[in-house]
LUMVOKOL-601084 format. One record per atom (N, C-alpha, C): atom name; z, y, x. Coordinates in nm, 3 decimals, always signed. Each point is the difference from the previous one (the first is absolute). Layout:
REM LUMVOKOL-601084
 site       w       v       u
   CA       Z       Y       X
...
END
This chain:
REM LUMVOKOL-601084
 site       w       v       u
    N  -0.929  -0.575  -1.815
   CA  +0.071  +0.124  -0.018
    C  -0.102  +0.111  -0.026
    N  +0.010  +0.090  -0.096
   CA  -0.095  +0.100  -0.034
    C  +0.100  +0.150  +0.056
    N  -0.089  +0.090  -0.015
   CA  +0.060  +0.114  +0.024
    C  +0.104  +0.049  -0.046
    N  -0.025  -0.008  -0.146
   CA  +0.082  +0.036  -0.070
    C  +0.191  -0.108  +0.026
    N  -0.007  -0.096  +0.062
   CA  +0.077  -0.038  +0.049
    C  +0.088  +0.056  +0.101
    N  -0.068  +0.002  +0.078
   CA  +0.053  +0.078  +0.131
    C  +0.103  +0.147  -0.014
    N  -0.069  +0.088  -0.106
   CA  +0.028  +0.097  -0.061
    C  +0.148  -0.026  -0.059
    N  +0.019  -0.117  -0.071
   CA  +0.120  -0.015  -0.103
    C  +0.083  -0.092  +0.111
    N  -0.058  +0.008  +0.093
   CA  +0.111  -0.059  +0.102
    C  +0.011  +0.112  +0.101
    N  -0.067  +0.117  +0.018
   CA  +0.073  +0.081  +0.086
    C  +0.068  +0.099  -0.087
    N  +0.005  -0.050  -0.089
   CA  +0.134  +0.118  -0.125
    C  +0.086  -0.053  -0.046
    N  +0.054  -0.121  +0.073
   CA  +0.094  -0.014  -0.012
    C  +0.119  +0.013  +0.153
    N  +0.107  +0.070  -0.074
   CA  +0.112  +0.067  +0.098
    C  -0.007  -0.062  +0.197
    N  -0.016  +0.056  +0.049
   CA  +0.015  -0.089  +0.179
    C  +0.130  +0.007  -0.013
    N  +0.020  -0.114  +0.127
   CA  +0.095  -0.068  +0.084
    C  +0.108  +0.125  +0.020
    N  +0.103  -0.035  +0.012
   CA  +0.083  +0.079  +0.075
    C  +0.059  -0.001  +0.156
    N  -0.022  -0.159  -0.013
   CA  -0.007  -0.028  +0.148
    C  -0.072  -0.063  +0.095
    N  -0.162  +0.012  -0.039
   CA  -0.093  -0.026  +0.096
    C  -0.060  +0.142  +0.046
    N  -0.048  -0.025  +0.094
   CA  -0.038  +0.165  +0.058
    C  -0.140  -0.055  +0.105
    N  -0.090  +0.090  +0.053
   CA  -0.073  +0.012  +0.089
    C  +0.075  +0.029  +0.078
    N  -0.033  -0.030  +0.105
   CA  +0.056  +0.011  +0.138
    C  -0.073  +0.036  +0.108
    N  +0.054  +0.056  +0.082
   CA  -0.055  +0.028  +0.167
    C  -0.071  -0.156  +0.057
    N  -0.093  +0.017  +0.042
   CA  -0.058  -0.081  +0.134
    C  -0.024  +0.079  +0.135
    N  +0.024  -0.108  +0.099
   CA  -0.013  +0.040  +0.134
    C  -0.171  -0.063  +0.024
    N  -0.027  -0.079  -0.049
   CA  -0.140  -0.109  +0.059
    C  -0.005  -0.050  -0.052
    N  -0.152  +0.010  -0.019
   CA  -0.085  -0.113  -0.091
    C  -0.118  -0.056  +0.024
    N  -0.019  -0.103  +0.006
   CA  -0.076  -0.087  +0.083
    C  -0.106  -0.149  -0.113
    N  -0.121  -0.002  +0.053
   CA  +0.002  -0.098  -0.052
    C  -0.079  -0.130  +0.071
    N  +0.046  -0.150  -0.033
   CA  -0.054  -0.070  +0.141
    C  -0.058  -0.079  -0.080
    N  -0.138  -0.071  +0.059
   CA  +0.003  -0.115  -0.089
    C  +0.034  -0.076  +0.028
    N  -0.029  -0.146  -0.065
   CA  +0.091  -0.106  -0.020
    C  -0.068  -0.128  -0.001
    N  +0.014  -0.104  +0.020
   CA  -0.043  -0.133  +0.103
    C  -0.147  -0.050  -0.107
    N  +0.024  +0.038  -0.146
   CA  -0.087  -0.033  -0.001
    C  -0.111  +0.082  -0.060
    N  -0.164  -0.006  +0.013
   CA  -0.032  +0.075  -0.019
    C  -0.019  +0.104  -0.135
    N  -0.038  +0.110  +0.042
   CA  +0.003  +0.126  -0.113
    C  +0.135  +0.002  -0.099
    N  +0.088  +0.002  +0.126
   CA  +0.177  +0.030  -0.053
    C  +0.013  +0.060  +0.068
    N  +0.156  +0.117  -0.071
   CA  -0.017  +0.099  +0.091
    C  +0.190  +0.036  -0.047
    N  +0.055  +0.051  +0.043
   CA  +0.124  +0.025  +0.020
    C  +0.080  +0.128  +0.047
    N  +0.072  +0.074  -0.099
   CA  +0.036  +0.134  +0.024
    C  +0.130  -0.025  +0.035
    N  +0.046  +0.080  +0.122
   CA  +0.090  +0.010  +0.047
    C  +0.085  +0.107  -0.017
    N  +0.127  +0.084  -0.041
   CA  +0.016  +0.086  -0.014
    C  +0.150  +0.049  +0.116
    N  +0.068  +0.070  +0.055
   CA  +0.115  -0.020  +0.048
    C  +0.066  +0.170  -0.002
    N  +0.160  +0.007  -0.023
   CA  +0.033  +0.110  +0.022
    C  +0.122  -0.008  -0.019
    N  +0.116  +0.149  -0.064
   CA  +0.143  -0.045  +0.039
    C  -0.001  +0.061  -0.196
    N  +0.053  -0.106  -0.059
   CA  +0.042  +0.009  -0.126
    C  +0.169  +0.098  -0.003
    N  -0.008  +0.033  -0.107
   CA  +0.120  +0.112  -0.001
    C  +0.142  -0.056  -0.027
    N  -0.009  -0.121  -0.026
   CA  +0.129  -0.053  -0.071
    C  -0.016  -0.173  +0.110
    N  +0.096  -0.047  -0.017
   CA  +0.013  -0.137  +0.118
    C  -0.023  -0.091  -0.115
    N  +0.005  -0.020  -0.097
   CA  +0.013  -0.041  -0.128
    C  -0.093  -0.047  -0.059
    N  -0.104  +0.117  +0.029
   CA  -0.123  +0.033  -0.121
    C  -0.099  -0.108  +0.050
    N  -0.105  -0.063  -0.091
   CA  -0.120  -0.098  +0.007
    C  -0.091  +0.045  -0.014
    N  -0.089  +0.006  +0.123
   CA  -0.134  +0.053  -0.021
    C  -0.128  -0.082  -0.014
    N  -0.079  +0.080  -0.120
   CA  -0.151  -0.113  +0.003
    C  -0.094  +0.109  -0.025
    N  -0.106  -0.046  +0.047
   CA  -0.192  +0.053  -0.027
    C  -0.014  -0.044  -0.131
    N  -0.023  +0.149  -0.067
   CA  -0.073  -0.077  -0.131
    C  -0.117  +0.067  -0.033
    N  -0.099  -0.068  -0.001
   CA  -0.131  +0.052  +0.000
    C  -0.043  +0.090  -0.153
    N  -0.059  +0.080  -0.025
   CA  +0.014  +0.097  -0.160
    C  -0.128  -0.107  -0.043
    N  +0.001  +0.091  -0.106
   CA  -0.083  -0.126  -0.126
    C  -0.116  +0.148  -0.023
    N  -0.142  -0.121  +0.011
   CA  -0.176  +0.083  -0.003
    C  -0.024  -0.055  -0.137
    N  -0.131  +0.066  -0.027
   CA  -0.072  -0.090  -0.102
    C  -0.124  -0.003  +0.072
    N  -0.003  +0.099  +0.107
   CA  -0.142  -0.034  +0.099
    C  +0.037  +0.038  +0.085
    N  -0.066  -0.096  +0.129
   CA  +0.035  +0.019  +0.110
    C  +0.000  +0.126  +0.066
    N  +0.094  +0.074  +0.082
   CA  +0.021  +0.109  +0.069
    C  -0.036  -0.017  +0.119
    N  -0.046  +0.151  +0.109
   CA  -0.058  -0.033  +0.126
    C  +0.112  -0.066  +0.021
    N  +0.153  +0.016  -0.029
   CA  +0.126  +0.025  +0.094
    C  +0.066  -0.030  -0.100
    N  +0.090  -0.201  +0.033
   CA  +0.035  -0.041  -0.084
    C  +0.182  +0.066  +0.018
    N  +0.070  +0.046  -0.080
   CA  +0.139  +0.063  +0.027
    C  +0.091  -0.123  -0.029
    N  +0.105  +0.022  +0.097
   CA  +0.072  -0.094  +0.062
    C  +0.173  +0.079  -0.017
    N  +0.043  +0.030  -0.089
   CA  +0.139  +0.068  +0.019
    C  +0.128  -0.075  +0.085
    N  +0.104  +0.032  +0.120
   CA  +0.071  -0.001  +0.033
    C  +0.128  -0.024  -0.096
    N  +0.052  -0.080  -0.075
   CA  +0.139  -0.018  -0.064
    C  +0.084  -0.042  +0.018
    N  +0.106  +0.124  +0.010
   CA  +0.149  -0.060  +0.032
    C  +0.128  -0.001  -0.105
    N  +0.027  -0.132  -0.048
   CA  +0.069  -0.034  -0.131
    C  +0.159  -0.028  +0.034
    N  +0.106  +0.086  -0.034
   CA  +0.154  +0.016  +0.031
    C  +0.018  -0.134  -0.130
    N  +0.068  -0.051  +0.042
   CA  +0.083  -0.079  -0.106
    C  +0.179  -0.062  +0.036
    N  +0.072  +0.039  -0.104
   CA  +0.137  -0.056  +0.028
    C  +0.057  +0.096  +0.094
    N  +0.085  -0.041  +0.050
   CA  +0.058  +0.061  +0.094
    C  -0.088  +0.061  +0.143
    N  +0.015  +0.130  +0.044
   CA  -0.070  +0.020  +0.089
    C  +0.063  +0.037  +0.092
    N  -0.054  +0.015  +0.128
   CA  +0.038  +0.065  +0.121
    C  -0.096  +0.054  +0.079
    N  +0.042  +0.177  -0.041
   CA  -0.100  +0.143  +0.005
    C  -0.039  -0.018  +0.193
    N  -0.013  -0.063  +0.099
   CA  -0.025  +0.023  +0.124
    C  -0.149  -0.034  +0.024
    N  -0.070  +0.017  +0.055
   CA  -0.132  -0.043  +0.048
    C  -0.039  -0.115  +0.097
    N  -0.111  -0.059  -0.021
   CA  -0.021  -0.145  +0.057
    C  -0.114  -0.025  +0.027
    N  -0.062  -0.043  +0.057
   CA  -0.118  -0.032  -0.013
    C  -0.103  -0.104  -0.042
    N  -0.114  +0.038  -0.018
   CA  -0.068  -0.125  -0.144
    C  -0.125  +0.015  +0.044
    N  -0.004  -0.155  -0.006
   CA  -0.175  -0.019  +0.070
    C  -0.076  -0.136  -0.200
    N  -0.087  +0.050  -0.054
   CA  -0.057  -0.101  -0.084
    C  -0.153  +0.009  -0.053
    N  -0.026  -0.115  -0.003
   CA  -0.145  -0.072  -0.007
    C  -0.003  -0.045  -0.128
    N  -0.177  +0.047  -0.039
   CA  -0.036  -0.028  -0.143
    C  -0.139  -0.013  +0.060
    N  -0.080  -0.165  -0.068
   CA  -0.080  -0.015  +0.004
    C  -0.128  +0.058  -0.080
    N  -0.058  +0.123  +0.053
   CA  -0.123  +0.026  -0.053
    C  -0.112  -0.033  -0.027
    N  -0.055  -0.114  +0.019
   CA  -0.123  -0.075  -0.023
    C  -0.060  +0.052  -0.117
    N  +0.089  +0.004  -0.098
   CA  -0.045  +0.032  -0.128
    C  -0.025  +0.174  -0.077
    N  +0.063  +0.046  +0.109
   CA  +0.041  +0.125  -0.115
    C  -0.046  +0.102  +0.107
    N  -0.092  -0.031  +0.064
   CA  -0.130  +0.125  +0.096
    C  -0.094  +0.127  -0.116
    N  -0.040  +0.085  +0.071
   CA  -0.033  +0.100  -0.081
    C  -0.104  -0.048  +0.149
    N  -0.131  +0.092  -0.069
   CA  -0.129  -0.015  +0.081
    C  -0.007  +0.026  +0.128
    N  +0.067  +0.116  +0.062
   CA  +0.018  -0.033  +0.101
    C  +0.135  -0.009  +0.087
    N  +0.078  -0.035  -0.095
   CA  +0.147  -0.042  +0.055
    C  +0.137  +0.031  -0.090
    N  +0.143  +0.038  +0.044
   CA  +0.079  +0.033  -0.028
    C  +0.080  +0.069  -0.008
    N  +0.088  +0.111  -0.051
   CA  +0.083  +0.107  +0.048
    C  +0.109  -0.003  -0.022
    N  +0.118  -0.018  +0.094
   CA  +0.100  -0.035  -0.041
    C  +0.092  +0.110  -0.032
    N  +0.049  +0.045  -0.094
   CA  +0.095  +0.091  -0.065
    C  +0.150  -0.001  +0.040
    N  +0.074  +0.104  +0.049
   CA  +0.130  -0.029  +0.022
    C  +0.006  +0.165  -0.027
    N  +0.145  +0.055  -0.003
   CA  +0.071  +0.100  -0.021
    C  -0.037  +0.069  +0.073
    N  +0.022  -0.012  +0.159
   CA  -0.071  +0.133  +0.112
    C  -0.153  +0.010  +0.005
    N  -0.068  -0.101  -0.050
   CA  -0.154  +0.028  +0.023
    C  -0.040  -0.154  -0.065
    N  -0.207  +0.008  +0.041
   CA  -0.031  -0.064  -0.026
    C  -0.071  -0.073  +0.108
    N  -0.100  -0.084  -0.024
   CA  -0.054  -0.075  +0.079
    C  -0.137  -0.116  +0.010
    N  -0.128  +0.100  -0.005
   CA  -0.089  -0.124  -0.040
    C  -0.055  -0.045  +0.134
    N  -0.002  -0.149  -0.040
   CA  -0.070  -0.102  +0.096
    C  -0.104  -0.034  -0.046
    N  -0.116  +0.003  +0.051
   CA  -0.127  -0.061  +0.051
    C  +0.015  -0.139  -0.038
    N  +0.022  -0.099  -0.064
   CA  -0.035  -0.199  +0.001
    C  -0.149  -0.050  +0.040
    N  -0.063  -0.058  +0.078
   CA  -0.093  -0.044  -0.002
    C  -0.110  -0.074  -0.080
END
């Protein structure tokens, strides 16, 4: 992927129904085996409905602080009440030098990785 990629993919129209979202906690643990590492995220999504995932943004060089966005995707029928949402995305791969920051709607959040 070159730059100029990235570019002709952030001009084209966004989602209407994925959104950043609020987090309560974010955490990251590692994992059984070595130099794995595992982000934890948890909080109360706005809709009972909605599916949330970590999606890490796209570098062409590594950042101190690899960004990690919060997404919450409505589909079909919904139901507007609040719920709560705990989800894990394995970071092994997608570290910035000295860690990660996880992005959500009320704030942000960088972690330290070892």
């Amino acid at each position: 992927m070159q730059e100029a990629d990235l570019q002709a993919l952030q001009k084209l129209p966004p989602s209407t129904l994925c959104r950043i979202i609020n987090f309560d906690r974010a955490e990251v643990r590692p994992g059984i085996i070595p130099k794995t590492f595992f982000l934890i995220v948890s909080g109360q999504k706005p809709w009972l409905t909605m599916t949330v995932e970590l999606v890490p943004l796209i570098y062409f060089i590594q950042p101190d602080y690899w960004g990690i966005e919060v997404i919450g995707c409505q589909r079909g029928i919904g139901l507007p009440m609040q719920a709560p949402y705990s989800v894990a995305l394995d970071i092994s791969h997608v570290l910035g030098k000295y860690g990660i920051e996880v992005i959500g709607a009320n704030k942000t959040q960088q972690i330290k990785v070892p």
